[in-house]
VMD Tcl script that draws the C-alpha trace (Angstrom):
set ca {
  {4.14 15.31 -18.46}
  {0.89 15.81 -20.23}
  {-0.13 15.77 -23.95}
  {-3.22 16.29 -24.15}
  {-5.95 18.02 -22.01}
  {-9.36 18.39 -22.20}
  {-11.57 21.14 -20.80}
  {-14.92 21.37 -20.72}
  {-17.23 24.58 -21.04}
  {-20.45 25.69 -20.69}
  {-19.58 29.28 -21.43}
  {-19.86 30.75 -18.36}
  {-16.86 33.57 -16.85}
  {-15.65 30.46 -14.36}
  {-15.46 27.82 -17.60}
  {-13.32 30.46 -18.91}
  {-10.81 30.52 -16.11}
  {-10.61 26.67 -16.67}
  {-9.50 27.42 -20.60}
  {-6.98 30.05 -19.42}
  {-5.53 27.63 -16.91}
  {-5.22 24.60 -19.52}
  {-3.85 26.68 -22.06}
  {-1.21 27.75 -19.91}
  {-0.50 23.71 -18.35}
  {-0.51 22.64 -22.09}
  {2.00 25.88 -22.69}
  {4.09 24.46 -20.05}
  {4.08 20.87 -20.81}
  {4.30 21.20 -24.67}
  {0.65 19.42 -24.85}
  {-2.42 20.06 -27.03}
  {-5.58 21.31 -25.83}
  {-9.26 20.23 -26.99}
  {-11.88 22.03 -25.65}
  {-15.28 19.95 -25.44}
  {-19.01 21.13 -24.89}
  {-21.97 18.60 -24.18}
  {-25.26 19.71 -25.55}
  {-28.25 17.87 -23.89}
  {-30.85 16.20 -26.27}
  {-33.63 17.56 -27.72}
  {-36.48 16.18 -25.71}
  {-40.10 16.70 -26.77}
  {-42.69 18.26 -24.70}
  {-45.26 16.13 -22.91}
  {-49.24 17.63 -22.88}
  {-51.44 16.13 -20.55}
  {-54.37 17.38 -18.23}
  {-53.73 20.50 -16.99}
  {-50.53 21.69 -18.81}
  {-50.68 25.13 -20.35}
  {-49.54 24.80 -23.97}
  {-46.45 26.21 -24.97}
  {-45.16 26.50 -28.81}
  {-42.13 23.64 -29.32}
  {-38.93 23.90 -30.31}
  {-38.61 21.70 -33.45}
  {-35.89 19.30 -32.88}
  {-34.19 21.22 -35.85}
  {-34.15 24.75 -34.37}
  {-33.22 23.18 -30.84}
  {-29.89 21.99 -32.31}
  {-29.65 25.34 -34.23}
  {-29.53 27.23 -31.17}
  {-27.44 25.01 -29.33}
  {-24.74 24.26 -31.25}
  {-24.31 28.04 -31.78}
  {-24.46 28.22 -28.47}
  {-21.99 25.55 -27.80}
  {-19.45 27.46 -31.37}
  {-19.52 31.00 -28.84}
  {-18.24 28.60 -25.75}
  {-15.62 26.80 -27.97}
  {-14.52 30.05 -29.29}
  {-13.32 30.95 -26.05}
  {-10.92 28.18 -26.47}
  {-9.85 29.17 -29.74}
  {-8.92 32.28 -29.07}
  {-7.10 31.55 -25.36}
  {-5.25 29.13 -27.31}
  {-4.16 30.88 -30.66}
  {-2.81 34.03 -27.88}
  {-0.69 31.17 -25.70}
  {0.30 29.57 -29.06}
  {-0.99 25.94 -27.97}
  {-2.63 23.17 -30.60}
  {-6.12 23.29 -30.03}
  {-8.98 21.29 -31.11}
  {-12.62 21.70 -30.16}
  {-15.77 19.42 -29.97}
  {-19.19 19.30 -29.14}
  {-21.10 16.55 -28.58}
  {-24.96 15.47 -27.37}
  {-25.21 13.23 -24.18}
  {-28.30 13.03 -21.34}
  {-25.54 14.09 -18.49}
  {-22.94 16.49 -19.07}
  {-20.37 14.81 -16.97}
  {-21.26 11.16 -19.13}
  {-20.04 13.78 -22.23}
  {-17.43 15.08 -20.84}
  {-15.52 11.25 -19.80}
  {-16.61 9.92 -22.98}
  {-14.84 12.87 -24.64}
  {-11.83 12.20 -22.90}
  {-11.36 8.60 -23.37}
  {-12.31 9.14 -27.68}
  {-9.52 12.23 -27.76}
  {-7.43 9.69 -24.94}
  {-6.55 12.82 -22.83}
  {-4.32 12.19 -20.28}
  {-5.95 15.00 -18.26}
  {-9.42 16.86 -17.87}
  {-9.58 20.44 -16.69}
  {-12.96 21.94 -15.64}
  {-14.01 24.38 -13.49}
  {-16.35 24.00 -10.16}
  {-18.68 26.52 -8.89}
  {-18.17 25.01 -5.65}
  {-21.71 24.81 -4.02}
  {-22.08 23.01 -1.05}
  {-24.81 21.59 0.91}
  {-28.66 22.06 -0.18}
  {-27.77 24.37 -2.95}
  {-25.20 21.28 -3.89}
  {-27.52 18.41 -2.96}
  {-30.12 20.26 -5.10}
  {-28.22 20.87 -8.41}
  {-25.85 17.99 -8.24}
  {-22.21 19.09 -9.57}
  {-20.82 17.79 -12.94}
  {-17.45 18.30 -11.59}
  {-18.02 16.02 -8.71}
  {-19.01 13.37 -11.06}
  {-16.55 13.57 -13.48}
  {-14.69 13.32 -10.34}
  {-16.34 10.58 -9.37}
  {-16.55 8.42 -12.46}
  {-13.17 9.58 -14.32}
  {-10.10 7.57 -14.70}
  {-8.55 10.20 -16.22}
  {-6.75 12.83 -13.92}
  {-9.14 15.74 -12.89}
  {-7.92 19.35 -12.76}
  {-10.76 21.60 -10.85}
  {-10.48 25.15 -11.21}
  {-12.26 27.54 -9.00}
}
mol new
graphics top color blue
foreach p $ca { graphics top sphere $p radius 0.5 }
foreach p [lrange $ca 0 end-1] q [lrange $ca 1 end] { graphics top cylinder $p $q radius 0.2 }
display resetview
């Protein structure tokens, strides 16, 4: 059936019942997992009239901190995946919108399905923060697996 699924973390307790539920699919179907997270880029600060100054991140110690924090969300992977005994793989990856990451990850590693977890707002809260599942929804021509 499937032989190869993506899911995508951000590290939080719900991402993590999205790993436990592809590791067990890819159990079932024999498939390989990799497990992908999209860093945003490192944009500069702007100063102008009236903005209190703040010390910067250099671009160097932005990607320090993010791609460790992006190595403790992939680990979650890793380990879900050495305990079910699946082939794993995991990526990271820099891109302005998560969900643009996240399809673009999926069509390189040609997944034949993406599993990702929704925190399931609705309404203003929704309207407000947008949902990266609903885009990847939205924009993915590869199969969508939402977890909540």
């Amino acid at each position: 059936m499937y032989k190869h699924i993506l899911v995508s973390t951000d590290g939080s307790k719900l991402s993590g019942k999205a790993i436990r539920t592809a590791v067990k699919l890819a159990d079932a179907t024999g498939a390989k997992v990799t497990g992908v997270y999209v860093i945003a880029p490192f944009i500069a600060p702007a100063y102008g009239e009236g903005v209190m100054y703040m010390p910067a991140v250099s671009p160097a110690r932005y990607k320090q901190i993010t791609e460790r924090e992006a190595r403790k969300a992939l680990a979650a992977v890793e380990i879900e995946a050495r305990t079910g005994g699946v082939q794993y793989a995991t990526t990271m990856l820099t891109a302005d919108n998560p969900w643009e990451g996240i399809i673009r990850a999926a069509k390189a590693k040609r997944a034949d399905l993406i599993v990702m977890a929704s925190h399931g707002r609705r309404g203003l809260a929704g309207l407000v923060l947008g949902s990266e599942t609903t885009k990847v929804l939205t924009h993915s021509k590869v199969p969508v697996l939402v977890c909540r």
